[in-house]
Structure formats: structure tokens, C-alpha cells
N, C-alpha and C positions, 0 to 999 in steps of 0.2 A: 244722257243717253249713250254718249260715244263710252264713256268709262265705266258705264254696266256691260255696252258688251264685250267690251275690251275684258273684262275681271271674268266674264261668262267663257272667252275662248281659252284664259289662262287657267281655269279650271276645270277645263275640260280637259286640256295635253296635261295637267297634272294628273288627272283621273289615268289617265291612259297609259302614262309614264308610269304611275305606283301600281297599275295592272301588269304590266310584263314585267316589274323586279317582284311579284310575287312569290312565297318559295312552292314549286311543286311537290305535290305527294306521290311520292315513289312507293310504288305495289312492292311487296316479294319478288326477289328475282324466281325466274322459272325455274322449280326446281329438277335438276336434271339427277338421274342416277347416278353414282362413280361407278364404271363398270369394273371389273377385275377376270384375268385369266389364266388358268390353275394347266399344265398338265402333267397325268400320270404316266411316267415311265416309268415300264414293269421288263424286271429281267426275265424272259420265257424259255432261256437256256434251260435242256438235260438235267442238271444240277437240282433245277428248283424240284424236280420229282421228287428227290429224298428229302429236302429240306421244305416241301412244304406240300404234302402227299394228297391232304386235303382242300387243298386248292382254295386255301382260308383267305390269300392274299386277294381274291376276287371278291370274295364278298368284302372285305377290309374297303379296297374300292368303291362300291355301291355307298359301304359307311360314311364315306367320305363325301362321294358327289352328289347324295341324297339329304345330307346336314348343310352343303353350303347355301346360303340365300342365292334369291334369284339376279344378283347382280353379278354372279359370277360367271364366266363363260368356260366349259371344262371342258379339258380334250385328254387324248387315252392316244400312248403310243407304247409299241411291244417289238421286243427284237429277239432273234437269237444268232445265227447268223448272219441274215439279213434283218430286213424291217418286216414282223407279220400283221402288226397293228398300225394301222395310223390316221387318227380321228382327229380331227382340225378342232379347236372350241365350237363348242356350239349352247344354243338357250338353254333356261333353264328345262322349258317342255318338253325339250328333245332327250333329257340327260337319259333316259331307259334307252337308247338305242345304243350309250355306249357302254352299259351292261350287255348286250347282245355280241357287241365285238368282243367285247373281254371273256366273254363265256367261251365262247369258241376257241382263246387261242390255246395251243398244247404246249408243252413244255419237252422242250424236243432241240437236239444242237447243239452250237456250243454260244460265247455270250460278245456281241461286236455291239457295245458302248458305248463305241464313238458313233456308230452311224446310227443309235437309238438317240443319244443327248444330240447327235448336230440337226435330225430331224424332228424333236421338240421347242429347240432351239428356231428351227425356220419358222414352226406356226407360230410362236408368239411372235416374231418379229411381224410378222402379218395382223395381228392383234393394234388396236386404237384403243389400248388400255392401259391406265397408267400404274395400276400393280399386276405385274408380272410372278410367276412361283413356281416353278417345274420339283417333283415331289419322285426320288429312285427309290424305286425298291428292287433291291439286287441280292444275290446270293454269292458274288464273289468276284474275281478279279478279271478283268478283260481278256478273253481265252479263245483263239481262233483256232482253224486247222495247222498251221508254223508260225516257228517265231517270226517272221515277215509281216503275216498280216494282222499278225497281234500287236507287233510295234505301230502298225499303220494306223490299225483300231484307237490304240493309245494316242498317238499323235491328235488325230481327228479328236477324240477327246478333249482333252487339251484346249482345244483350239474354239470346239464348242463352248468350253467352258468360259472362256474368255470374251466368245460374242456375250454369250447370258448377262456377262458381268458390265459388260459395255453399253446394255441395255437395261442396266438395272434390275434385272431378273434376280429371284432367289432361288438356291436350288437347296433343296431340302433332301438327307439321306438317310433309307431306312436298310440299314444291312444285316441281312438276314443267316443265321448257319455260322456253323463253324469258322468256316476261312473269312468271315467278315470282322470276328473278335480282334483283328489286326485294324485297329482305328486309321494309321497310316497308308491302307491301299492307294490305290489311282481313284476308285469310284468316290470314295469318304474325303477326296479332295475337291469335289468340287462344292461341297457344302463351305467346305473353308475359303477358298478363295470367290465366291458371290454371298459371302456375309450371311448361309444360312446355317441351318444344324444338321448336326449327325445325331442318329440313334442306331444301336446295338442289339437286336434281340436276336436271341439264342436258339426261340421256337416259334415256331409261325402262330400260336395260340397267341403268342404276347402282341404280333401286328397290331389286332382293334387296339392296345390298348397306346401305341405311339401313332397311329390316328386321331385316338382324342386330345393327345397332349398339342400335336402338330393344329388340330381345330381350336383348341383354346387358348393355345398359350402365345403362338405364330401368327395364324390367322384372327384370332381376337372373334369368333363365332361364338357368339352367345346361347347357348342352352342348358334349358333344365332337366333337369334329372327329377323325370317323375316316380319312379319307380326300380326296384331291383328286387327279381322275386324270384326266389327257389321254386321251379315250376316239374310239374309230373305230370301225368296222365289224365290228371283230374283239370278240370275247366278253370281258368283263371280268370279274376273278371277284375278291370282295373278302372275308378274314377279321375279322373285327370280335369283339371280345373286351368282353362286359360285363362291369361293375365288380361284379357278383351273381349268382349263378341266382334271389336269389329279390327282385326288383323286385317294386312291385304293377305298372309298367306301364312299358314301353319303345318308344319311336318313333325309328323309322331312318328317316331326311328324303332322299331326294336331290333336288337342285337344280339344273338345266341352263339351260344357252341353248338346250336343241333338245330333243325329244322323248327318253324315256328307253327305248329297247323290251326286249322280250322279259328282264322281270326275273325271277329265278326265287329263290327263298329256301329253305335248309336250317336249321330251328331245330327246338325245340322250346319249346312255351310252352304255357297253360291254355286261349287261347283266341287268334285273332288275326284283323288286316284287313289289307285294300291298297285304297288312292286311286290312282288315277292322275288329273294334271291333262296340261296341255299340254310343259311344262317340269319334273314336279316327279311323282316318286313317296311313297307313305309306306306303311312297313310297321309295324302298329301291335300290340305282343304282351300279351298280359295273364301277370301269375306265368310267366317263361319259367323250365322248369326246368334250363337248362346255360347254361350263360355264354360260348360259340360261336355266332355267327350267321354264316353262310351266303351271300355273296348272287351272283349272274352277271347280266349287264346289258352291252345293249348304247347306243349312242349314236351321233351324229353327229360324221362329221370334223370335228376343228378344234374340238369344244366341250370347257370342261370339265365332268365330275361333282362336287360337292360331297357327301359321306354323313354327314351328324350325329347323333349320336345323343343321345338326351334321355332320360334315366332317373327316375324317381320314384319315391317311399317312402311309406307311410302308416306309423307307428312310431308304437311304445307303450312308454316309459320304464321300467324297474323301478331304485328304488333296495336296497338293503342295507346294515344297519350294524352295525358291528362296536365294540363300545364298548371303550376302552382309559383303565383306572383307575388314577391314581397318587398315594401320599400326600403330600400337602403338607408344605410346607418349615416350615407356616407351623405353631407348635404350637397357637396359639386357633382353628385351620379345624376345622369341623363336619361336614364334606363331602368326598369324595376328589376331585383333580381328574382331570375328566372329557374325553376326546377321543372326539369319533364319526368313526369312519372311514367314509366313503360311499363307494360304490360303485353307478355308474350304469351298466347295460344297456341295449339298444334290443333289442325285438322287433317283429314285424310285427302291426299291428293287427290283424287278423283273425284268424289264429292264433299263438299265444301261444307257439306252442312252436319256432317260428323265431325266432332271434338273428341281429340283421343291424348292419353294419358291421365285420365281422370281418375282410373279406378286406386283404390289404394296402396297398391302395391308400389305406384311410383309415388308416390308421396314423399316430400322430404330427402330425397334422391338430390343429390348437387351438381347441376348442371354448368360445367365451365363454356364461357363465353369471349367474345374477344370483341369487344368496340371501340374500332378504327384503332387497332394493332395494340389494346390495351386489356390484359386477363380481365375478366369479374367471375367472381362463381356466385350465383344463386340456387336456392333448394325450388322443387318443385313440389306445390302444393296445390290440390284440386287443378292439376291440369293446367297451372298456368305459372309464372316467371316474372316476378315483379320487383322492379327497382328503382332508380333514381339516377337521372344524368343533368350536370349542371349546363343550360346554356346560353352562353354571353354572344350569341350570333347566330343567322340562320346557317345552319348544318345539317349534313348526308351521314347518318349514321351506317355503318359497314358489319354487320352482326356475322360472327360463325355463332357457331352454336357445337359444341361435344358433346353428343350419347355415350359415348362408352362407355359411363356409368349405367345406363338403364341393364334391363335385367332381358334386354331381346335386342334386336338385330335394324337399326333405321336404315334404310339405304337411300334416301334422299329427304332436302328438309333440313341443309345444316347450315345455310345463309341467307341471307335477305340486306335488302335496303331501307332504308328510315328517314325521312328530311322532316329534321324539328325548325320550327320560328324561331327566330332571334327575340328577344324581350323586347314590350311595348315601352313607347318614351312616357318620361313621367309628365305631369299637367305643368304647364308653368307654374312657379310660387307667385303669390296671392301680390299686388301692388302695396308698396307699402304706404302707410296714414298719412295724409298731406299735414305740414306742419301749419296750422292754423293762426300761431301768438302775431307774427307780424300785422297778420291781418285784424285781429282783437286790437292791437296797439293804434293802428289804421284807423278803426272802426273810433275808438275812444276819442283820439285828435281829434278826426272829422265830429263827434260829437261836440266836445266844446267848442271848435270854430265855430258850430252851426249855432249854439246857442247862442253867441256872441254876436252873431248877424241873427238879427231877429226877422227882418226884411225875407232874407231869403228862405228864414223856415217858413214863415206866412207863406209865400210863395212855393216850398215843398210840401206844406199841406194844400194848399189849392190846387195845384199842378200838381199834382201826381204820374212820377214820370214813369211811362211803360217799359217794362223790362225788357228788353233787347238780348238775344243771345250773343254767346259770346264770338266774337271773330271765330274764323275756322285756323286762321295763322296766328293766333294770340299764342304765345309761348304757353308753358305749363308751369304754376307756381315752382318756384325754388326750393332746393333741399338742404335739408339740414347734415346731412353727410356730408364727408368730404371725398373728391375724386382722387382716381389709382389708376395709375395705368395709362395708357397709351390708345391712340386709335391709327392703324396702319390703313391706310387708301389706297385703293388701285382705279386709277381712269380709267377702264378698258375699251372705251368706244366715246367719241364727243361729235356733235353734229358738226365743228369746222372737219372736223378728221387727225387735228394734230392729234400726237402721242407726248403725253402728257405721262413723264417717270413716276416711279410708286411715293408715295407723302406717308410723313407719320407728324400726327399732332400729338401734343404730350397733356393729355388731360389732368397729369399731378398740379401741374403749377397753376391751373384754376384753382379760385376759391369757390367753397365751398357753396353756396348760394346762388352762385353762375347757372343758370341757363341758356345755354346757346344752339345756334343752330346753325346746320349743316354748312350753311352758306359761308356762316362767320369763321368755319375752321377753315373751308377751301380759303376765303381770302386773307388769313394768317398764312396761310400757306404760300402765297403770291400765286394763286390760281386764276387767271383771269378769264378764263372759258365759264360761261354763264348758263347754270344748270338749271333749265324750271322746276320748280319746287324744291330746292333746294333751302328755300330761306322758310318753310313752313314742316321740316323735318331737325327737332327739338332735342337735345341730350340734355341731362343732367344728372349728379352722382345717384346713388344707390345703397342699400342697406347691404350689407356683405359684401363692399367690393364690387356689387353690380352699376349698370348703366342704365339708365332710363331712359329708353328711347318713347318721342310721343311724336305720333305719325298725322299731320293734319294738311297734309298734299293728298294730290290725288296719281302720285308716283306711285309704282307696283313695287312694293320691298316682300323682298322674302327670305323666313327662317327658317333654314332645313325642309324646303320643300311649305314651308305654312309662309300662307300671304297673312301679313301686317295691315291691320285693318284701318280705314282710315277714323280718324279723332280716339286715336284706342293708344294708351299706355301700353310698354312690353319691356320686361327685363331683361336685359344681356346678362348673361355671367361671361368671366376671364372665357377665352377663346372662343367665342361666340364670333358666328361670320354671318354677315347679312349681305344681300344681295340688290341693287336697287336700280329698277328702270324709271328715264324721268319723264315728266309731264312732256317732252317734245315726242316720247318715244324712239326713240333714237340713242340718245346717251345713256350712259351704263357704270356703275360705280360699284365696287366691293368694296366692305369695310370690317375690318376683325377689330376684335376689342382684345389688346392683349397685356399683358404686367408687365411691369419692368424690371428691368435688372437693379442692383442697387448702385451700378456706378450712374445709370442714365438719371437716378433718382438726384446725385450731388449737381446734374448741370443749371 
């Protein structure tokens, strides 16, 4: 009774012990947006009159802050002597109110560039964004009422240009007119020293077209180009085909040299706008639910329409794994070897129960990935990312993920967490065959003795003796292997309380046929501290270099966490540790089974 419940509480703290080292399952981390913060400096000096009469660089603007995704945060500052514009970032919803400022300003003065870049320069620093980008467009060289305050100007320059740089800002330059063909000014210097570009145009018609290069090639803005139509007086009707019905948001851009009239849209979506500027319309859809847009528009002879569209995702990762186990080649493995198959989904941030990139356009698209600081690239096909990771232990997979292949715009959705199992232990190998011939040999003697006393077979046939089981301390027949290796001891606890140093028994110099038990190694060892059960815990050798342990005490032995059952054979291999409490409950023994070297082998 004492030793069921005794074996009943140790099974229970094992229970409890192998429940907290369980491995958790790690969700997706939360995916948060990257924000980003754009602003436009626009030179509103006198000058720009003649160099840009129709006041193209405004709409240019709208181009710009109506194509970027909604992670971007855009602000608009304008100077000519002083500051006349100056719009801090603001959301994507608000972006038509800084069309409104930018409409208004006139072009009038002369052009103080330092106090435009020092005061674009302060809002981003107010920005908790980690790309920065201030974007000039100027017509010519910092030009005040005297040389005084044009040096100052320039100074202040300078000096802005140098916060930008200290904050990692880029500043992008688009220099407009004649006097800008000089690539070395003061203005085209601060593209060079914050790491960004210059561009040169000549005539303010060419602006849109270093917008689009600055959106695709700088900013990395993904759009399509649905359309480019020689458009007249007559009605234009264009089909445009999204790459989803379920975007979080879609913007169809058009772009003219001449006003865009009477545009009319057939979609369907969650919620939707329209901008009109001078040059430039924008239809903007929220969740469209059909992948058919609609549109009729008229225009001016002799211009063209541009229609782009600009698609964006908010995505949320799910993995799955699928474990595939196989036994090693290897006969001392412990372990099966283990492959996890993953399997990555995208769904839509907000509701979870939409799956997005399905449709075929992303197919076969190669999606570079990094797990735990290591490349893989996989194709995408039917909307899902499937590969193979080897794993010899439980482990926290660390996934990025890169879009910039797809053909639209993710703004979150590019990391997540993963905890795979470590590989299950393999089953113990099978006991190996008891050798039986001594005992045939046994059995035959006892044969002829028996017939030779006739007396006593009379008597084994009359008397029929009842078969009795075997002791529970009766050692275990003998093997036919021979022993290897060594057994190292540690006493770590004995009911007098001495400390009793580490032992090592040399099981080589046993013969072959030996079986002994526990008792008889401590007292080779000159151990005189007296363990119960010790004299009913059995070794003898084993097939491969193993050990045979047979356990017929009622002491608590354990391997790796598993209790050794009592009257039950169990194999050791090399480096095996077993653990053992003894029948007083109190004293405590460790025992490794380990090789030996070959000098230990000559003592």
C-alpha cells in the first residue's frame, strides 16, 4: 500500500513538472503599420511665374499625395520670402485639405530656402516615423532683398540641411527653369549631402513625369498603369480590373495636361471619394467588394489621360505545421528525426475570416523571408508559402516576410512568431533473447541423475511438486555478451548523512556471464553504508555495448523522467544516467554508464 502511493505522488509531480516545460504556441505578433513622413517644399518665389505660368507644380503635388498609401503621413510647406505655407503631416483622410493650402499660395517675392528647409525640417523632427523624406521644388538659387540676408538664408540652409541628415531624413530635389540646369547650386546640394536625388527639368510639363520616377523608383510605391488614352470631346469609357475585391483601399489617379470633365464611376466599395484638382482626378474606394471598376471621362483635344491605380493591404499572417517523423539511420539516436512543414496564409487584418492573395495574379510571385536571421525565398501559390524546417529541439521561429515583389502596396503583415516541438524520444529497443543452452545442459544432467535414482523419480511422480514463483530478488539469467565500459557513482544523500566521494566500477574486467548487483559493486568499492534494495537492483552486459539493468526492489529508479518498473528488464546505452531513491527513502544514488578510454582498458 505505502509503495502505490508513494509511485502515485511521483507521478503526479512528474505530470506537473512535463506540464510547465511544455513548448507554448506563439500567435502572430500584432501587426502594427510602419508609418512614414513625406514633406513638400515648394519654392512660391516671383520667378516660379514664368517658369511655371500654369501652376502645373500644384497639381504635380496632388500626384503625389493622392498615389501615396495610407501609411504615409504628408505635410506641404511654401516660402518666398518668408514662410506662406506650413502644414505639419497629417492622415491619410485629411490629405485634400493640403490641396487647399497649396491652391491658395501665389507666387509672388523673392525665394528664403533656408527658412522653407529649416521649417520642414522641424515638422519631421516632431514625426515618430522611422522614414523620413522632404521632397524641393525650386526654380533657382536662394535670393533675398541684399547680399546680407541672402547669405543668412544660405547659412540657415546649410545648417538645415545637416539636422535632415542627422535624423536620417532624405531630401529629394526637383529644380525647375533655366537657372537650375546648373546641378551645383546651394538648393541641388542638399540632395547630395542626405543621400537623396536631383532631378533637372527644364519645363514644368516634365514635373508629373519626375513624380512618377521619385514614386517608384525612391519611394518603392507600387502602381499600375491601367490605361493611357488620347482623349477629345467625345466620352471615354475605361474597364479597369483589380487585382482583389477585398483591398483595404484603392486609388484610381488620373493625370492630364488639361482639365478632366464630367467623370462618372460604376463600382462597388465600403465606402468612397472623388478630388478633383485642375489636371488631375482621384477616385478613392475603401474594401471594394467586385474587382470591376467602372469609369467615363471626358478631356481635352490633343491631351493625354494617364489612369493608375494604387492598391493596398493591411495583412495578418497565419502559419501551420505539420510535423513529419522519421527514424534515424543512426542506431545510438534518442530522438526521431524531425521536419516541420510550414505553411503560411495572409488574411485581412481586420477580419480574419478573409484570405487574400489568392487570386492569380500573385501566383508563383517569390516571396523572400528570413527565419531567425536566415534568407529562404519561396513562390506564392494559391495564396499560401510552404516549406520545410529541420527541428532537433523545441524552438521560436522569428519570420519577416518581403512584399516588394507583389505587384501593390502591404503596409503591415511582414513578421510573426512560430514555437515548433522538439522531436519525440524513440521507444526503447526490444530485450534481447535469454540464452537458454546452459540451461538444456542443466535440464539433461538433472535428467540422467534422475533416472539413475529411481527412488526419487517414484517420488516426483507421486509428489508432484507445486510450482512456486520465482523470488522477486532472484538475479536474472546470465549473458552471453561480454561487458564495456565503466559505471561512475555518485552518493548524493545516505541516511547516516556522511559524504561518501564519486566511485567508478569497471564493468570491462567482468566476465561475461556475471550478473551482479548493485550491492556487490558498492561493496567492491569499499562502501560500507548499507542501501535497501540495493542487493535486489541486477546488471548484466548487453547486445551493442549496452547494459541490462533488471529492477526487482521496490526503490524508485528513473530514466529521463520515466520510472523503471519494478521486476521489468531495461537497457542502458553508453551515457545513459539513471537516477535512484532507495527503499528507506532517504538515500539517493546516480549512476552513468559510460566507455572507457583505451589506456583505462590496459589496467
Amino acid at each position: 500500500m505505502r509503495t502505490r502511493i508513494k509511485s502515485t505522488i511521483i507521478c503526479f509531480i512528474l505530470f506537473i513538472f512535463s506540464i510547465s516545460f511544455l513548448p507554448l504556441k506563439v500567435k502572430a505578433t500584432e501587426q502594427e503599420t510602419e508609418k512614414k513622413s513625406i514633406i513638400f517644399l515648394l519654392d512660391a518665389s516671383g520667378s516660379m511665374v514664368d517658369n511655371d505660368p500654369n501652376r502645373l507644380a500644384i497639381d504635380s503635388i496632388a500626384q503625389l499625395i493622392y498615389s501615396l498609401p495610407s501609411n504615409y503621413y504628408i505635410g506641404f510647406v511654401a516660402y518666398n520670402n518668408e514662410l506662406v505655407a506650413n502644414q505639419k503631416p497629417i492622415e491619410s483622410d485629411e490629405r485634400s485639405s493640403i490641396m487647399k493650402v497649396a491652391e491658395n499660395v501665389k507666387y509672388v517675392g523673392y525665394s528664403n530656402a533656408g527658412e522653407g528647409l529649416l521649417q520642414a525640417v522641424k515638422l519631421l523632427e516632431e514625426e515618430n516615423t522611422k522614414e523620413k523624406t522632404i521632397i524641393i521644388l525650386s526654380d533657382g538659387e536662394i535670393l533675398m532683398r541684399n547680399e546680407e540676408e541672402t547669405k543668412e538664408s544660405k547659412i540657415i540652409f546649410q545648417e538645415a540641411v545637416e539636422q535632415a541628415k542627422n535624423m536620417g531624413a532624405k531630401i529629394h530635389v526637383i529644380g525647375l527653369g533655366e537657372e537650375m540646369e546648373d546641378i551645383e547650386n546651394t538648393i541641388f546640394s542638399a540632395s547630395e549631402s542626405t543621400d537623396g536625388e536631383r532631378y533637372y527639368v527644364p519645363y514644368a510639363v516634365e514635373i508629373q513625369k519626375v513624380i512618377d520616377t521619385i514614386l517608384d523608383k525612391k519611394l518603392k510605391i507600387k502602381r499600375n498603369t491601367a490605361a493611357i488614352l488620347e482623349v477629345g470631346e467625345i466620352t471615354q469609357e475605361v474597364k479597369i480590373n483589380l487585382p482583389s475585391s477585398y483591398a483595404d483601399k484603392v486609388r484610381i489617379l488620373l493625370t492630364s495636361g488639361a482639365e478632366i470633365k464630367n467623370l462618372k464611376t460604376d463600382f462597388t466599395a465600403e465606402s468612397a471619394k472623388q478630388f478633383h484638382g485642375e489636371r488631375y482626378s482621384l477616385i478613392e474606394m475603401k474594401k471594394p467588394t467586385n474587382v470591376q471598376v467602372n469609369l467615363s471621362f471626358q478631356g481635352k483635344t490633343g491631351n493625354q489621360v494617364k489612369v493608375d491605380v494604387i492598391t493596398e493591404y493591411q495583412l495578418s499572417p497565419k502559419i501551420e505545421v505539420e510535423y513529419i517523423d522519421r527514424e534515424p539511420e543512426d542506431s545510438s539516436a534518442s530522438h526521431y528525426e524531425r521536419t516541420a512543414k510550414l505553411t503560411a496564409t495572409f488574411y485581412d487584418a481586420v477580419n480574419s475570416n478573409i484570405q487574400l492573395l489568392t487570386e492569380d495574379i500573385f501566383n508563383y510571385i517569390d516571396i523572400p523571408m528570413m527565419v531567425n536571421g536566415e534568407q529562404k525565398i519561396v513562390s506564392l501559390l494559391n495564396g499560401k508559402l510552404e516549406w520545410e524546417y529541420p527541428v532537433i529541439e523545441d524552438i521560436e521561429l522569428e519570420i519577416d516576410f518581403d512584399y516588394s515583389n507583389l505587384p501593390t502596396n502591404i503596409l503591415s503583415g511582414d513578421s510573426m512568431k512560430k514555437s515548433l516541438e522538439g522531436p519525440s524520444l524513440l521507444p526503447p529497443p526490444p530485450l534481447p533473447e535469454p540464452d537458454y543452452t546452459p540451461i538444456y545442459i542443466a535440464v539433461g544432467i538433472g535428467g540422467i541423475f534422475f533416472i539413475g535414482v529411481i527412488g526419487f523419480i517414484v517420488w516426483k511422480i507421486r509428489h508432484k511438486p507445486i510450482a512456486l514463483p520465482e523470488p522477486e530478488d532472484m538475479p536474472p539469467p546470465p549473458s552471453k555478451f561480454s561487458y564495456t565500459g565503466k559505471v561512475n557513482i555518485y552518493i548524493t544523500k545516505t541516511a547516516s548523512e556522511y559524504d561518501i566521494p564519486p566511485l567508478s566500477f569497471n564493468l570491462f574486467r567482468l566476465s561475461p556471464n556475471r550478473v551482479i548487483s548493485l550491492a556487490e559493486m558498492l561493496e567492491e568499492c569499499n562502501v560500507e553504508e548499507r542501501l535497501e534494495g540495493a542487493s535486489k537492483i541486477f546488471f548484466k552486459s548487453g547486445a551493442n555495448k549496452n547494459l541490462v539493468l533488471t529492477n526487482n526492489s521496490d526503490c524508485t529508479i528513473m530514466k529521463n523522467r520515466e520510472i523503471l518498473m519494478k521486476n521489468r528488464s531495461y537497457s542502458l546505452a553508453l551515457d545513459s544516467k539513471i537516477d535512484i531513491t532507495f527503499e528507506d527513502e532517504i538515500s539517493e544514488l546516480t549512476l552513468q554508464y559510460k566507455d572507457l578510454k583505451p589506456s583505462e582498458m590496459k589496467r
